[in-house]
C-alpha positions in Angstrom: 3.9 27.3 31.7 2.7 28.4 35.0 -1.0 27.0 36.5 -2.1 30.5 36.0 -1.7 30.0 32.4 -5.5 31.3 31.6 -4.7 34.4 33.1 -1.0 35.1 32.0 -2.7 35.4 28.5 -3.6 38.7 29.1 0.1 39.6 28.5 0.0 38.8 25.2 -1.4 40.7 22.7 -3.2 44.3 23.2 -3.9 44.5 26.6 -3.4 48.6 27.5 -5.8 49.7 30.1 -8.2 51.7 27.7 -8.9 47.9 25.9 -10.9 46.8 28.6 -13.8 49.0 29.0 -14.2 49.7 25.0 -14.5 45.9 24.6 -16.7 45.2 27.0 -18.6 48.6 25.7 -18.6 46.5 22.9 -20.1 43.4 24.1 -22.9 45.6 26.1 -24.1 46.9 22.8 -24.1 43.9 20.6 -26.0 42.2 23.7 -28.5 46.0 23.3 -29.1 45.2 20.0 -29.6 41.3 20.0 -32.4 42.2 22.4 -33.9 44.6 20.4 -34.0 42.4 17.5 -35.0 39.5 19.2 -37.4 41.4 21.2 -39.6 42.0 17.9 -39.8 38.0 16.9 -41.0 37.6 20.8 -43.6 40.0 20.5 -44.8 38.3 17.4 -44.8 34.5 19.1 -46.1 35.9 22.1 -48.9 37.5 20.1 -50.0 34.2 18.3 -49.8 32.5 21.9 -50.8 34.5 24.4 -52.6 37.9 22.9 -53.8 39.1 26.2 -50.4 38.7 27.5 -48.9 40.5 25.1 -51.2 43.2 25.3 -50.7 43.8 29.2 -46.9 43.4 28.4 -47.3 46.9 26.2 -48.8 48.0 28.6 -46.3 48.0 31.2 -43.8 48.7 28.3 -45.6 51.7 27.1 -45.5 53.3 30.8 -41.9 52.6 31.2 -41.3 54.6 27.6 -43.5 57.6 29.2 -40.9 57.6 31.7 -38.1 57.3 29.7 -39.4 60.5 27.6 -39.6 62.7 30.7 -37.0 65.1 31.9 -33.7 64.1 32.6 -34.4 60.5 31.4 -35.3 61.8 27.6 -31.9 63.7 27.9 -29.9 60.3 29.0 -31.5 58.4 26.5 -30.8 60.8 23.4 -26.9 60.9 25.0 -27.0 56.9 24.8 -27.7 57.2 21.9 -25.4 59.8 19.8 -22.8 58.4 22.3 -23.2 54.7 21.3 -23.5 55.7 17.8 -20.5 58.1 18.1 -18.7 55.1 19.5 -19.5 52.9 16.9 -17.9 55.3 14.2 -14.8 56.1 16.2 -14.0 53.1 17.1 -14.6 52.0 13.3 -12.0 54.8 12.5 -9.6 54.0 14.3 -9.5 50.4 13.6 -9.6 50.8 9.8 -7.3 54.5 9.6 -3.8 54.0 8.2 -3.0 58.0 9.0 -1.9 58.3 13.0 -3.5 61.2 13.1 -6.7 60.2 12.0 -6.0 57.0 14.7 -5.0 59.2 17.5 -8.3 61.5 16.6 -10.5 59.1 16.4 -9.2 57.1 20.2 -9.9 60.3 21.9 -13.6 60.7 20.1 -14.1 56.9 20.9 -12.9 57.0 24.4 -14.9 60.4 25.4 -17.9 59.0 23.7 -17.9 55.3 25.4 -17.6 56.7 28.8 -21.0 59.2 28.1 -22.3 55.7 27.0 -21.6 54.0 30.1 -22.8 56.9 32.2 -26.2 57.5 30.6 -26.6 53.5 30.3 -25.9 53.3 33.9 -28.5 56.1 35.3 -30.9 54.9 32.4 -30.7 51.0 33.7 -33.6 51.3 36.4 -36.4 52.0 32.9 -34.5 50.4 30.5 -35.6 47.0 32.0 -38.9 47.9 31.7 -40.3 48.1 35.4 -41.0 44.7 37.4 -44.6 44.4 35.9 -43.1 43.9 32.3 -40.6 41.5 33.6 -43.7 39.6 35.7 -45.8 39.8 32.9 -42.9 38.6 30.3 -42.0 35.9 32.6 -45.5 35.0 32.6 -45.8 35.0 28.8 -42.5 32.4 28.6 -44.2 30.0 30.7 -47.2 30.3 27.9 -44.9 30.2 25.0 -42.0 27.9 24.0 -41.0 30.2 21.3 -40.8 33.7 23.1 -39.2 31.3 25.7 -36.2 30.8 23.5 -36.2 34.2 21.9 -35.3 34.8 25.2 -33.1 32.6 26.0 -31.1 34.0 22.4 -30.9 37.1 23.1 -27.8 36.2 25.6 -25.2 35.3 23.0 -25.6 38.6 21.1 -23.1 39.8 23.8 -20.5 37.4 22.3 -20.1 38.8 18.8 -19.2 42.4 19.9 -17.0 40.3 22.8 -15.4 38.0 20.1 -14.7 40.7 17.6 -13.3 42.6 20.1 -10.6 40.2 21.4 -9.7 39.3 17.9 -9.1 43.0 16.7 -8.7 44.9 20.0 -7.1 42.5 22.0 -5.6 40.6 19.0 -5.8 37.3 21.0 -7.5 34.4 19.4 -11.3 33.3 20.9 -9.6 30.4 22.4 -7.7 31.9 24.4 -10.9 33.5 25.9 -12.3 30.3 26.5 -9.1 28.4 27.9 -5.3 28.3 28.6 -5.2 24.8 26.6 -4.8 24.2 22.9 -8.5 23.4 22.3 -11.6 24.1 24.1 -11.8 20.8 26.5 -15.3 19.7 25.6 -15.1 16.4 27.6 -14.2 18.1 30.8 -17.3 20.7 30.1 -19.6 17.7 29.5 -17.8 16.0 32.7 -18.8 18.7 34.9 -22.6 19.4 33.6 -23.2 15.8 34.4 -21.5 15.8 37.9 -23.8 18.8 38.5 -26.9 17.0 37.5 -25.9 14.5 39.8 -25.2 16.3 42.9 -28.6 18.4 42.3 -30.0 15.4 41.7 -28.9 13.6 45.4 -29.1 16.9 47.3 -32.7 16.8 46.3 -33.7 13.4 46.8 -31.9 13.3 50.0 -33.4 16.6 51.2 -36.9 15.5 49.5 -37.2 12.7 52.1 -36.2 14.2 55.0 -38.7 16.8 54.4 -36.5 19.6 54.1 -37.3 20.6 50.9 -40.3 18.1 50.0 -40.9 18.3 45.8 -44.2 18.3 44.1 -45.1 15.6 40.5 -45.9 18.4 38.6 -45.4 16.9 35.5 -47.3 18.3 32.5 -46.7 15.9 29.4 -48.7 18.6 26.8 -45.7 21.1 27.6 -43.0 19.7 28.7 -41.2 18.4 25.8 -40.6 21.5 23.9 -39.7 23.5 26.7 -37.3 21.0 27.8 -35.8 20.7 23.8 -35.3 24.1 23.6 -34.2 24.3 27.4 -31.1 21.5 26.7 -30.3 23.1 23.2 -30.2 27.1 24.3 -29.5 27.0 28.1 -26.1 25.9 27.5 -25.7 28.7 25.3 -27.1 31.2 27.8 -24.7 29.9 30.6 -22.0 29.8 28.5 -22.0 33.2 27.4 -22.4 34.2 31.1 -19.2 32.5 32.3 -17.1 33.5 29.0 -18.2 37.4 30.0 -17.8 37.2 33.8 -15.8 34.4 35.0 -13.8 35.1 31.4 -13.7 38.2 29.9 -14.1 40.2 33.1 -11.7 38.0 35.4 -9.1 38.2 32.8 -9.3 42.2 32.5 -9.8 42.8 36.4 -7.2 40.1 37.2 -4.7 42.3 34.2 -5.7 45.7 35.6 -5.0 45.3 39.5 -2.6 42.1 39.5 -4.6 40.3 42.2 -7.4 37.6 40.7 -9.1 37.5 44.3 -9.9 41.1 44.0 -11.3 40.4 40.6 -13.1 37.0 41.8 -15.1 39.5 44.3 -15.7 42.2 41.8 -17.0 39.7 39.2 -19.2 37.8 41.4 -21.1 41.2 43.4 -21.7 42.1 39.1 -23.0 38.4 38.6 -25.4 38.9 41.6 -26.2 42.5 40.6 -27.3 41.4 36.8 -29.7 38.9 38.6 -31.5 42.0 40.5 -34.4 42.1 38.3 -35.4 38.2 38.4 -39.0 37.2 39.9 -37.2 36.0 43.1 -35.4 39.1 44.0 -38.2 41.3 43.4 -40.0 38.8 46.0 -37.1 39.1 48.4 -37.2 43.2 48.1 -40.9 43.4 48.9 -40.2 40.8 51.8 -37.4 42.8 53.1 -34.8 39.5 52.9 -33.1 40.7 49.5 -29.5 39.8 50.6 -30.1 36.5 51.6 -32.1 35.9 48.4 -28.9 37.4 46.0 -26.4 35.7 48.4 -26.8 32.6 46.4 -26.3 34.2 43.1 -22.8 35.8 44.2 -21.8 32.6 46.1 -22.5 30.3 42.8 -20.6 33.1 41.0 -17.3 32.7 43.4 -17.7 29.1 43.2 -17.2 29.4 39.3 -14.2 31.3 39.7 -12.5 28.9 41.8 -13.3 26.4 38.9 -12.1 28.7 36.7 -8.5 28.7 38.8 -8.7 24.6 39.2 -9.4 24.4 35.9 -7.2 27.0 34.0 -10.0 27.3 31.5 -13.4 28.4 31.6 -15.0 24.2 30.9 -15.8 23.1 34.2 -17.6 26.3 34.9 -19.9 26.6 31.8 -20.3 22.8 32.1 -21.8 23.5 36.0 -22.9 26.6 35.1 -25.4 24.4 32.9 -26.1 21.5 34.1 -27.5 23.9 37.1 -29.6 25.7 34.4 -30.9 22.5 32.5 -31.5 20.6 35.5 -33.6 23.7 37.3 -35.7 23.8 34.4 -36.6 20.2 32.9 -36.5 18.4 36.4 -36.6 20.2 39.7 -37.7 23.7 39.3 -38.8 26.5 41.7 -42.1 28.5 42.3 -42.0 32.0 40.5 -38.8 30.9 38.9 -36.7 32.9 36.0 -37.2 30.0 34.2 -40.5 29.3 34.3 -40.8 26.0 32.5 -42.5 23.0 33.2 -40.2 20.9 35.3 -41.3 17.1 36.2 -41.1 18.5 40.1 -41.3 21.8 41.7 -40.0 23.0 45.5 -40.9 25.8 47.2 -38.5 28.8 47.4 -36.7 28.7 51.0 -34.5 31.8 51.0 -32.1 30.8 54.1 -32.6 27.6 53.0 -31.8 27.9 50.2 -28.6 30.0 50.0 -27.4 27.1 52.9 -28.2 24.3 50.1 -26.4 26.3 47.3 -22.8 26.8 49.4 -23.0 22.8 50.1 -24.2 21.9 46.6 -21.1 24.5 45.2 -18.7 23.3 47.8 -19.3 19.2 46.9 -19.3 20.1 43.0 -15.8 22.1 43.2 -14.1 19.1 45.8 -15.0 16.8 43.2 -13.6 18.8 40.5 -10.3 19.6 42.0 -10.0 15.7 42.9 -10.5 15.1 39.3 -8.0 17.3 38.2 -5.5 16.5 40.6 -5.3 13.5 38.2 -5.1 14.8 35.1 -1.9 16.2 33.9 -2.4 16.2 30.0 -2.7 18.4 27.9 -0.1 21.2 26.3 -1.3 25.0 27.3 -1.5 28.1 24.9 2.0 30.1 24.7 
């Protein structure tokens, strides 16, 4: 078997062009409706925590609905939704029909209705994510609240079950081979890499800390920080996880299938990494400052960086296990000011935007040369046919 294993899997199996978009279809709604759900035990926490907060928060929510009802948007939202719900049914149909006919029907309603989906999804994106004064004032109401702190942080691996379910009866490929081009998902090697990340975080910053690059602040705040950091080092892996299994995964694979070049797909992957990222506290900051490239740069570099993992590698284990290590170690030891994840941290720096995207391409560049050197030495291990 070739090094390119993980990616030659796409030949097995169900992997016709039309597969692609209705899976990940598939994985967008699933990740719709775990939000929706999850959304409602948030509001609850929040409203035991933080009542005011909550309040403000339907505020801002109840203004981006307004706009949603208006005009053109009230039409994209009710063709979302007959669309998805047309979807659903088709592709039901032609999963379960013995008749070809029926099949063949039921492709063409699926396929017409998933693409009205993505369009009225796409032009509906801007309100569906509720204005950046929900997202400020939600961030702020995670900071408050542990709990609506890990609603949100659960809402991420919704995505997988419409992903999983469709590589097992779309694709017909097992979930392992999503996840890796070896015969088991290499936990050690994911564990191996979340703790070289934590320790190259960990020496950039000291190192940086004393020459007064990027001088950290004892912030430490014993009342809070345990549970957030319990529920940060149980769910954030989960979070990053599901991240890397769509993008550097799921995405890479079907990209990488569709055009036959993986470089084209590393780009594409990465510029939709850094895109899904576009609504986080820092890039609204870096809009209204008028630097928003160099404050996203980071996001599409550290989404690059993964896919070269994912090619050292041949599995998707040294990228979730970076992925995080980044994630855990930003929020339980050195976090930023009017962070995504605002936890308390035992330090905090303040956000350097050319700084910082500098920082991130060393920090990535150090992690993946000692991952390659690594696995220039391990040869074991039988691969997936």
């Amino acid at each position: 078997m070739s090094k390119l294993a993980y990616f030659e899997q796409t030949e097995h199996g169900n992997s016709k062009w039309w597969t692609w978009p209705t899976v990940f279809w598939l994985t967008i709604m699933t990740w719709l409706i775990g939000q929706f759900i999850l959304s409602i035990f948030m509001v609850i926490a929040g409203m035991i925590a933080e009542p005011e907060l909550i309040e403000q928060l339907m505020e801002a929510s109840t203004a981006a609905a307004v706009e949603m009802e208006s005009g053109k948007n009230k039409i994209l939202q009710n063709t979302a939704l007959i669309s998805s719900g047309a979807g659903f049914i088709g592709l039901l149909l032609a999963l379960l029909a013995d008749d070809a006919k029926v099949k063949r029907t039921a492709g063409i309603v699926t396929g017409v209705a998933i693409a009205l989906s993505y369009v009225s999804l796409f032009l509906l994106f801007p309100t569906l994510t509720g204005g950046a004064e929900a997202n400020e004032i939600l961030n702020a109401l995670m900071g408050k609240s542990a709990a609506v702190y890990a609603f949100m942080l659960l809402t991420f691996p919704a995505a997988l079950v419409g992903l999983y379910l469709g590589q097992k009866l779309i694709h017909k490929r097992t979930i392992t081979a999503l996840h890796t081009a070896f015969a088991k998902f290499r936990w050690k090697r994911a564990a191996q890499a979340f703790f070289i990340m934590w320790a190259v975080l960990a020496g950039f910053g000291a190192i940086t800390h004393f020459m007064g690059l990027s001088p950290a602040s004892y912030v430490f705040d014993v009342k809070r920080f345990f549970g957030y950091a319990l529920i940060s080092i149980l769910l954030l892996p989960i979070q990053s996880a599901t991240e890397e299994i769509v993008f550097r995964g799921y995405l890479n694979k079907g990209i990488t299938h569709l055009t036959r070049n993986k470089w084209i797909a590393f780009f594409i992957t990465s510029a939709m990494f850094m895109a899904m990222h576009l609504a986080n506290p820092e890039a609204v900051a870096g809009a209204e400052k008028g630097i928003l490239p160099i404050v996203m740069s980071g996001y599409f570099f550290f989404g690059f960086a993964a896919c070269l993992m994912v090619l050292i590698d041949d599995g998707l284990e040294s990228a979730i296990g970076v992925h995080a290590g980044n994630n855990t170690f930003a929020a339980i030891f050195v976090n930023y000011e009017n962070s995504v994840l605002p936890t308390p941290s035992v330090f905090q720096v303040k956000a350097e935007p050319v700084y910082d995207s500098i920082s991130t391409i060393i920090i990535l560049a150090t992690v993946v040369g000692i991952l390659y050197w690594l696995k220039s030495r391990d040869s074991s291990a039988d691969r997936l046919a």
